[in-house]
N, C-alpha and C positions, 0 to 999 in steps of 0.2 A: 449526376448519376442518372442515368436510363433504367428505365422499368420496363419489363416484358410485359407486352399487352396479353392478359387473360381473356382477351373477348370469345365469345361461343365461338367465332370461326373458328379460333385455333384449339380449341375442346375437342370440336366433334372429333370422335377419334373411332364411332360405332359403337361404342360402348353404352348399353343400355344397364344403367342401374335399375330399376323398375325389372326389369328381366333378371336378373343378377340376385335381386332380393327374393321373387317370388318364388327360384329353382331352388336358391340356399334356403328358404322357409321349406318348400316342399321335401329337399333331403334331408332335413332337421325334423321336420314331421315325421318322415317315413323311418326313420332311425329309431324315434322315439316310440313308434307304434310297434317296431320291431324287441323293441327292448319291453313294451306294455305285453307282446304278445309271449317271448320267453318268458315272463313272470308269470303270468297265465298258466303255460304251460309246467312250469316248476310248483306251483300250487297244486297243478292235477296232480302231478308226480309224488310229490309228498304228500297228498292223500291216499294216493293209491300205496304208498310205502305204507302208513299209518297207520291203515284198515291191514293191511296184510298184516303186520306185526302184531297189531291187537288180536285178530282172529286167531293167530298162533297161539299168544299170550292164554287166549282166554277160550281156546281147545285144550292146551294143557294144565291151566286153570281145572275145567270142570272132569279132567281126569283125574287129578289130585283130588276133586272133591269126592268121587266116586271112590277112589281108593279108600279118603279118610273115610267115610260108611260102611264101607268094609271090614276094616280094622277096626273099628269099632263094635263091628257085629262079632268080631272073631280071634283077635288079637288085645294086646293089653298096651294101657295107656302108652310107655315110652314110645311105641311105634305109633303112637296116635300123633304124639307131641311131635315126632319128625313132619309126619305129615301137616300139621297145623304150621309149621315153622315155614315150607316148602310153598303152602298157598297161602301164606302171608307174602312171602318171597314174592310171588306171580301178581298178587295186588300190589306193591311195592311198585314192581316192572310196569304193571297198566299206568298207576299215577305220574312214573319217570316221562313215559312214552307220550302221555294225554299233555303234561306240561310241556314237553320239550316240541313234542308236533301246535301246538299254540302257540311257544313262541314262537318257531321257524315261521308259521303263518305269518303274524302280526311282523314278522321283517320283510315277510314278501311283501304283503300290503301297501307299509310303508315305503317302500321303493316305490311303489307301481302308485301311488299317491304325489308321492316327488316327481315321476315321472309325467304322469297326469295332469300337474302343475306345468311345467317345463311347456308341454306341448303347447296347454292354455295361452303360456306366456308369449309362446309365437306366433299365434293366431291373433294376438291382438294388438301386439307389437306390429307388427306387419300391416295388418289394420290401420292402425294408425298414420303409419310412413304412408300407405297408398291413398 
C-alpha cells in the first residue's frame, strides 16, 4: 500500500497560518471590545434611568412631606395617618429602586469581567502560538 507524500512542497498552498491567527485574534478582540464598550454604555444608561427615578421619587417624597406639616398644623390625625402611610410608600419605592439598580450593576459588571477575561485569554493564547 502507497502513502501520499506530505512533504512541504505539496503543502504550500499560500496559506499562511500566522496570518490567519493574528486577523481571527484581532476580530475576536474587536468583538469583545465592542461587547466591553455596549456594557459601558448600558451602565451609563441605567444610571441615568436611576438618578431620574430617584429624583422623581424623592420630589414627590418631599411634597408628601410638606403636605404632612401641613396637616398637621391644620388638619386631624386620620388625614395625617394617610399621609405618613403614602411617604412610607415613596421610601419603600427609593429602597425597591436603590436594590434593583445594584443588582442590574453587579450583572453588568460581571459580563464585562467575563468579558474582560475572554479578551485576556486571547492576548495570550496568541502569545503563545506566535
Amino acid at each position: 500500500m502507497e502513502y501520499f507524500d506530505y512533504g512541504t512542497e505539496n503543502l504550500d498552498t499560500g496559506f499562511d497560518v500566522e496570518e490567519f491567527l493574528e486577523k481571527s485574534q484581532r476580530h475576536q478582540e474587536l468583538r469583545l471590545e465592542q461587547e466591553l464598550e455596549r456594557i459601558e454604555e448600558q451602565l451609563e444608561e441605567r444610571d441615568r434611568i436611576f438618578e431620574e427615578n430617584r429624583s422623581e421619587l424623592e420630589s414627590k417624597l418631599d411634597w408628601y412631606l410638606e403636605r404632612l406639616q401641613e396637616e398637621y398644623n391644620s388638619v386631624g390625625p386620620e388625614s395625617v395617618d394617610k399621609l405618613k402611610e403614602k411617604i412610607e410608600g415613596f421610601y419603600e419605592s427609593l429602597r425597591v429602586e436603590r436594590r434593583r439598580h445594584w443588582r442590574d450593576r453587579q450583572e453588568l459588571e460581571k459580563e464585562r469581567r467575563e468579558l474582560q477575561r475572554e479578551l485576556d485569554e486571547i492576548d495570550s493564547s496568541l502569545s503563545e502560538i506566535l
